[in-house]
N, C-alpha and C positions, 0 to 999 in steps of 0.2 A: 610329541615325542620325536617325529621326525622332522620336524624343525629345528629341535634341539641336538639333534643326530649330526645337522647340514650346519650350522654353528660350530660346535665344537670338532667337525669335518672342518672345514674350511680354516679357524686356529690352528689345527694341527699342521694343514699345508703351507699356512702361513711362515708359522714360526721355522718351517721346514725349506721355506724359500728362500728367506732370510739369512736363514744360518748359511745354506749355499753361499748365497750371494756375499756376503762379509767374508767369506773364508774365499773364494774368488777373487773378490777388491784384495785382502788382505794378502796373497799369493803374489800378484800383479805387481801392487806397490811396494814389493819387499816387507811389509810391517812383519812377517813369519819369515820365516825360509824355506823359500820355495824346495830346496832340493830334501828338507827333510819335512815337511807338511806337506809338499806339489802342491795339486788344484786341480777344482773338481773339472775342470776340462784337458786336463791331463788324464785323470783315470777314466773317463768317461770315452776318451781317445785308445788309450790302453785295452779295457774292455771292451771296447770296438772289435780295434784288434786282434784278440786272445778269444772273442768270439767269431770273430771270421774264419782265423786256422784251426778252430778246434779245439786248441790246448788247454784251456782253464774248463771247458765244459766236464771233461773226465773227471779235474779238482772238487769241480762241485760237488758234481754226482757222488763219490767218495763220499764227501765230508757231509753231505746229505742225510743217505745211507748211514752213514755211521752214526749219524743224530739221531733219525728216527726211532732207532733199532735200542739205543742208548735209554732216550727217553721211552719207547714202552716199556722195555726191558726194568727199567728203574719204578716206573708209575706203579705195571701193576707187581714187581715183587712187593712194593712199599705197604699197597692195597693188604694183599694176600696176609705180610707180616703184620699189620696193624689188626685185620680180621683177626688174625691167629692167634694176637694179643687182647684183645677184645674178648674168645671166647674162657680168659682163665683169669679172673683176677690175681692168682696165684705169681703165674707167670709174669703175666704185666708186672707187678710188683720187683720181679726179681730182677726182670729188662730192664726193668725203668733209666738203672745206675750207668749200665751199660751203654745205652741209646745215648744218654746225654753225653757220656764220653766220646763214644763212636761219631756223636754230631761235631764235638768239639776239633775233633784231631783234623789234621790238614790235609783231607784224602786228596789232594794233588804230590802231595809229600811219599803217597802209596805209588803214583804212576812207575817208579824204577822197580821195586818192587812185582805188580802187578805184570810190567812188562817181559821182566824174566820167568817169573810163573808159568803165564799162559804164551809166551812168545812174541818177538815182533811184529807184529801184524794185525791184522783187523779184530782179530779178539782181542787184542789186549784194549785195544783203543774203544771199544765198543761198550766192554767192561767200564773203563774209566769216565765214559759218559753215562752209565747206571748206576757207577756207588756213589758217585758227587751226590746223586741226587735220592737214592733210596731210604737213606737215611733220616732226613727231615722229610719226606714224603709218608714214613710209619709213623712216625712224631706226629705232625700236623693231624694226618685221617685220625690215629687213635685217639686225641683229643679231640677232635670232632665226636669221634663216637662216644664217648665219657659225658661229652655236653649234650647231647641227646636226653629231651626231656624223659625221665624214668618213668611214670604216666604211663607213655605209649606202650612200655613193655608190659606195664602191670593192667592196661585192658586187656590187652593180647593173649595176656597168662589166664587171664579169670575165663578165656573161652578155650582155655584147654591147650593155648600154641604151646610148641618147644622153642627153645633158646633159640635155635637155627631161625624157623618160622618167625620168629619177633625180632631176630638179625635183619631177615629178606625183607621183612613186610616195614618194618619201622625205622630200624636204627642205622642202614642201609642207604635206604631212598632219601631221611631225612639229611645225611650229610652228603648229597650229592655238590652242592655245594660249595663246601672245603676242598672235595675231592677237585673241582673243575681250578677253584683258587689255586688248589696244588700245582693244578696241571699246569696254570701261566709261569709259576716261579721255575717247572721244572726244563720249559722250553730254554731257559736262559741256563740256567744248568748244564742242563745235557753241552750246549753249546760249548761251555766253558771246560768241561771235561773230556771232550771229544778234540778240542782245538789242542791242550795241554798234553793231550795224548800224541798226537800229530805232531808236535814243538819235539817232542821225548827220541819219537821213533818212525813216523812214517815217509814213506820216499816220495806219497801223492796226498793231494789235499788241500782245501784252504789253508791247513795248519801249517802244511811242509811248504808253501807258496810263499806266507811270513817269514818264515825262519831262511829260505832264501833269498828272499828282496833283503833283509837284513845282512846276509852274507857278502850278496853285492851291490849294495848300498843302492839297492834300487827302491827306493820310498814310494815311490809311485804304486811300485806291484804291493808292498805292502798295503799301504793307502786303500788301495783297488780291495786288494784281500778281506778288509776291513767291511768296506763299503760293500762287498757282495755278503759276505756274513752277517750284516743288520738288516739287509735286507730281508734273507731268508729267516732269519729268526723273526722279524715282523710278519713274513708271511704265516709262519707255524701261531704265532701266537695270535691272529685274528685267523684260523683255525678254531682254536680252544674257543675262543668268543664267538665265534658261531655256533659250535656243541654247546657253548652255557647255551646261550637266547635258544636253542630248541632246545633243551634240556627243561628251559621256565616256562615256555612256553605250553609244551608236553605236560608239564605240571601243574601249570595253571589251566590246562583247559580240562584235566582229570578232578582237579579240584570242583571244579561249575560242575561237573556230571555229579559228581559224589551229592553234593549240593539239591543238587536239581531229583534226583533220584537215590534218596537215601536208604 
C-alpha cells in the first residue's frame, strides 16, 4: 500500500513538474502570451513580493475564513436537512420536487440577490459559499441514507430500538462514507461560491485580487491569485482524506473488536 501511495505520489509531482515546465518554455518562447498567461516565475516573483510586504497575506486570510465557514456552514446544514428528511417519509416525498429544482437553478445567479438581503459584506459572501453547496450536499447524504441496507433497521427494531436509536447506531455510521465523498466535492464548492461572492462585492480577498489584476491588466496578479487558491483548495481537500483514512480506519479496527469479541 505504501508503495503504491509513493507511485501514484511521484506521478502526481510528475505530471505537476511538467506542466510547470511547458507553460514556462511556452511563456519564454512566445508560443502563449506572455502578458496574458505570464509565467510561473513571474508569479512566483510576485508572491515573493506581496509576501514580503504583507499585502496578499490579509487576501488569503479573508478568503480562507470565508471558505471554511462556507463549507461547514453548508456541510452540516445539508447533514441536518437530509437527517430531517430521512426521519418522514412523508416529507421527503413532498421535497423531493423541490430539491431537484433548488439543485437545478444557478445559485451564483442568487449572489445579487443574496447580497442585498444580508448586505455587502462578509455575510453575504459566506452565505454564497453555503447554498452553492447545501443543496447537493442533502441530495447526495439522503440518498445515501435511503441506500442503507433496511436489514440493519429491522435487527435494531426487533430489540426494541426507536427510529432515532437505529438512525445513530445503523443508518448514520453506515453512510459515513458518502458524507466524507460529500465533503471532497464541497471543498471545491465552497471555493467557487465564496470567489463569485468576492467578484460581486468584496473590497479584500483572493476574489477582489482577480477582479483587480483584470481592471489593470495585471495577469500576473490574476495568474498569482489563481495559483494561491489551488493551492489552498488542495490543501483543504487532503484534509478531508485524512478524516476519511481515520474515519476507515476507526472502522475497521471496531469492526476486528466486534469480530473478536462478539
Amino acid at each position: 500500500m505504501n508503495r503504491e501511495r509513493k507511485i501514484v505520489l511521484f506521478w502526481q509531482c510528475l505530471i505537476l513538474v511538467v506542466f510547470i515546465g511547458i507553460w514556462e518554455l511556452a511563456s519564454r518562447l512566445e508560443w502563449i502570451d506572455p502578458l496574458l498567461f505570464s509565467s510561473p516565475t513571474h508569479i512566483v516573483q510576485l508572491l515573493m513580493d506581496k509576501f514580503a510586504n504583507g499585502t496578499i497575506i490579509r487576501h488569503i486570510g479573508v478568503t480562507v475564513m470565508e471558505t471554511l465557514l462556507g463549507f461547514i456552514i453548508g456541510t452540516v446544514l445539508g447533514i441536518l436537512l437530509a437527517s430531517s428528511l430521512w426521519t418522514s417519509k412523508r416529507i421527503s416525498n413532498v421535497m423531493d420536487p423541490y430539491l431537484v429544482i433548488m439543485n437545478a437553478m444557478p445559485k451564483v445567479a442568487l449572489g445579487p440577490i443574496i447580497i442585498v438581503a444580508l448586505g455587502p459584506g462578509y455575510v453575504a459572501i459566506i452565505a454564497m459559499g453555503a447554498i452553492i453547496s447545501v443543496i447537493i450536499t442533502t441530495i447526495v447524504i439522503y440518498s445515501g441514507f435511503r441506500e442503507v441496507d433496511p436489514n440493519y433497521e429491522k435487527v435494531l427494531k426487533s430489540f426494541g430500538a426507536t427510529r432515532w436509536q437505529c438512525f445513530k447506531e445503523a443508518v448514520f455510521p453506515a453512510t459515513l462514507p458518502v458524507m466524507i465523498s460529500t465533503l471532497k466535492v464541497n471543498v471545491g464548492l465552497s471555493w467557487v461560491g465564496v470567489i463569485v461572492g468576492e467578484f460581486l462585492v468584496s473590497k479584500e480577498g483572493l476574489g477582489y485580487l482577480i477582479v483587480y489584476g483584470f481592471q489593470v491588466f495585471d495577469f500576473t496578479l490574476v495568474m498569482a491569485s489563481l495559483v494561491v487558491i489551488a493551492v489552498f483548495a488542495a490543501f483543504m481537500y487532503k484534509i478531508v482524506e485524512k478524516i476519511e483514512s481515520w474515519l476507515i480506519k476507526k472502522s475497521n479496527v471496531k469492526t476486528s473488536n466486534e469480530k473478536r469479541h462478539p
